[in-house]
Backbone bond lengths (Angstrom), bond angles and torsions (degrees), N, CA, C in turn:
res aa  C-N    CA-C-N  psi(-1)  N-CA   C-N-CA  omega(-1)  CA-C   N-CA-C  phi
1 X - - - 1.445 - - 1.521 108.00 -
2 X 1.287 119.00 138.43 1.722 130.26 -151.90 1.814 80.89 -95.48
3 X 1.649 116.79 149.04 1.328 120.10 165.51 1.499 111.49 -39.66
4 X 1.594 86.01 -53.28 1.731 79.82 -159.11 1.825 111.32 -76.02
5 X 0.764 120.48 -8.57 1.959 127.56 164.01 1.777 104.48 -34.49
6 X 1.187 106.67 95.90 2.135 97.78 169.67 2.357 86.24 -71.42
7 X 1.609 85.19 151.53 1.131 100.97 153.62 1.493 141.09 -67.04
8 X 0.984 124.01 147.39 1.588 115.48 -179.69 1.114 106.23 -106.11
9 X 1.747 101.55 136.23 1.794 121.94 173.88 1.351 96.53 -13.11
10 X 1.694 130.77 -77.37 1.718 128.45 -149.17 1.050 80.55 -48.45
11 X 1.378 136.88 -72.01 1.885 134.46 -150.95 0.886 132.30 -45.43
12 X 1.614 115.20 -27.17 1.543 106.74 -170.51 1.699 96.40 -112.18
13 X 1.212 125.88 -177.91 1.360 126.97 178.72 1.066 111.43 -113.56
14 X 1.186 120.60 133.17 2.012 112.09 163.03 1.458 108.58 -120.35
15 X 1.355 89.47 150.27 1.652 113.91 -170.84 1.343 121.79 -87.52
16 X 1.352 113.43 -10.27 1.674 121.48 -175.78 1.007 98.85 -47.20
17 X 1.609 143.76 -97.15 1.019 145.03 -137.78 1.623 113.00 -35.28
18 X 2.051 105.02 -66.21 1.168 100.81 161.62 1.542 138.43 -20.91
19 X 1.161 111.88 -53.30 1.703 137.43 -178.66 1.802 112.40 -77.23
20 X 1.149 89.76 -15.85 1.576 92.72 166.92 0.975 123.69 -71.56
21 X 1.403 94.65 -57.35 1.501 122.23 -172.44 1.639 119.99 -50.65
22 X 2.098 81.29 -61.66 1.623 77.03 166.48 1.489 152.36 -102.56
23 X 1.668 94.89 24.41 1.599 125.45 156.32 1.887 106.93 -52.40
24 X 1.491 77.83 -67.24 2.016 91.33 -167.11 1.753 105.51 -60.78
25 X 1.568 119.76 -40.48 1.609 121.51 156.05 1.578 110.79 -30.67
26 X 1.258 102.03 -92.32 1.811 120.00 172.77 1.904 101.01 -23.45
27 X 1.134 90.11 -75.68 1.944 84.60 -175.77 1.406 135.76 -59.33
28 X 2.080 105.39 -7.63 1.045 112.54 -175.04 1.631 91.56 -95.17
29 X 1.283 127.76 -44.79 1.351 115.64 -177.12 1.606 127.30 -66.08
30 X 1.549 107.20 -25.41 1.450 114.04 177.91 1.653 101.12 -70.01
31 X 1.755 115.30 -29.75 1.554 92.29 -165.49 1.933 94.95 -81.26
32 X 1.132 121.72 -37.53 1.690 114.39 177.33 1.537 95.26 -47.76
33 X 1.558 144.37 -70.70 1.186 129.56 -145.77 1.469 95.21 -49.33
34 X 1.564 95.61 -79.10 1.748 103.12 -177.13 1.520 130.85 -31.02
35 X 0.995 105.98 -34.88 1.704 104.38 163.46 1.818 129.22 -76.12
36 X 1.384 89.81 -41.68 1.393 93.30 -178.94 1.844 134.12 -100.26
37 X 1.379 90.00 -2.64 1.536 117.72 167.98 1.629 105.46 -124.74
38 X 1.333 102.51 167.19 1.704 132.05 -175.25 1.761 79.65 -92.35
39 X 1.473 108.81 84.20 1.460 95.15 166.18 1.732 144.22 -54.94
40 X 1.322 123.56 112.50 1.457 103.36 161.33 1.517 139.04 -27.39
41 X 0.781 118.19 173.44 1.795 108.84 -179.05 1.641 107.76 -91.55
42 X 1.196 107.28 -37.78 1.694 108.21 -179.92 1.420 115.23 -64.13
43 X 1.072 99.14 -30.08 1.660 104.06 169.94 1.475 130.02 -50.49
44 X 1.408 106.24 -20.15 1.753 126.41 161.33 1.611 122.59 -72.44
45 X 1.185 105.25 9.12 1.723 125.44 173.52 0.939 94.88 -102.13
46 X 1.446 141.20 -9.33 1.477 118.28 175.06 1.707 98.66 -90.09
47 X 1.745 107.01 -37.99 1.655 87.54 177.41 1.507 130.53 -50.47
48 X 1.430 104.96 -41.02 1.652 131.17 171.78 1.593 100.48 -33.54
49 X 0.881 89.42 -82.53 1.654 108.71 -165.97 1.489 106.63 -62.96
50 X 1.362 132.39 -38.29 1.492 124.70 173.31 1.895 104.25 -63.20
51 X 1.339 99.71 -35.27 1.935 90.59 -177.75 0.883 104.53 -71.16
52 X 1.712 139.86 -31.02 1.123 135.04 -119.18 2.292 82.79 -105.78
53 X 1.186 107.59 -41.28 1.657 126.92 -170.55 2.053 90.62 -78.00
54 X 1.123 123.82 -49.99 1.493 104.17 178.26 1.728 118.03 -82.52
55 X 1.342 122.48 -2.33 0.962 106.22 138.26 1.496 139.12 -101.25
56 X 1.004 124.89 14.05 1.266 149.91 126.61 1.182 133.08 -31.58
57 X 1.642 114.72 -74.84 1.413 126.33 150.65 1.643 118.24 -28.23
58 X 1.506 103.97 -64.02 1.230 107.11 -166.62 1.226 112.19 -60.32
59 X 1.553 130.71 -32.75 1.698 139.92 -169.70 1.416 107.41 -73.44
60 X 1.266 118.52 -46.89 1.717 140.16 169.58 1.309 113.57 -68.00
61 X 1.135 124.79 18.02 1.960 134.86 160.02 1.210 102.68 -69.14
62 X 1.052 120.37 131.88 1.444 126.65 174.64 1.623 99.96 -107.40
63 X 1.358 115.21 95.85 1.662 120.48 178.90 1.492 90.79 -96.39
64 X 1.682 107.25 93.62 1.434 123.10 157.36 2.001 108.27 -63.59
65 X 1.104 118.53 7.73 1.360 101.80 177.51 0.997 134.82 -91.25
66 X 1.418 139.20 117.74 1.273 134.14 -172.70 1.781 121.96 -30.23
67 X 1.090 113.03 138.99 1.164 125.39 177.28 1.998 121.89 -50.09
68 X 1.348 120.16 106.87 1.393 95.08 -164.37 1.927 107.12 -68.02
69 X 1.402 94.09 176.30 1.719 87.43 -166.91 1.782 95.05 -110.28
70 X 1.600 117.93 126.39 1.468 124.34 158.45 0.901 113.46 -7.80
71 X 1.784 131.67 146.70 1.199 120.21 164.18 1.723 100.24 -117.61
């Protein structure tokens, strides 16, 4: 592959989905602890880290779709 060659979408990998997934995981279990237990304090690293992976996810979308055109 020549330097100057950009990669194509199939070629490279993206991680969003993963990071979606386990954003909305992370945030679904921190909100059960926190509600239904006298939470620990470390247990607020799961909020951290669940926001921190869905916005993540969301930035790491690869919107292969053409650009719509002005009207």
């Amino acid at each position: 592959m020549k330097p100057t060659d950009a990669p194509h979408p199939s070629q490279t990998k993206s991680h969003a989905l993963p990071a979606l997934i386990s954003g909305v995981l992370m945030l679904a279990i921190w909100a059960y602890v926190t509600i239904t237990t006298v939470a620990p304090g470390w247990i607020h690293i799961l909020l951290t880290a669940g926001v921190f992976l869905l916005i993540y996810g969301i930035a790491a979308r690869d919107d292969s779709r053409p650009p719509r055109p002005r009207s």
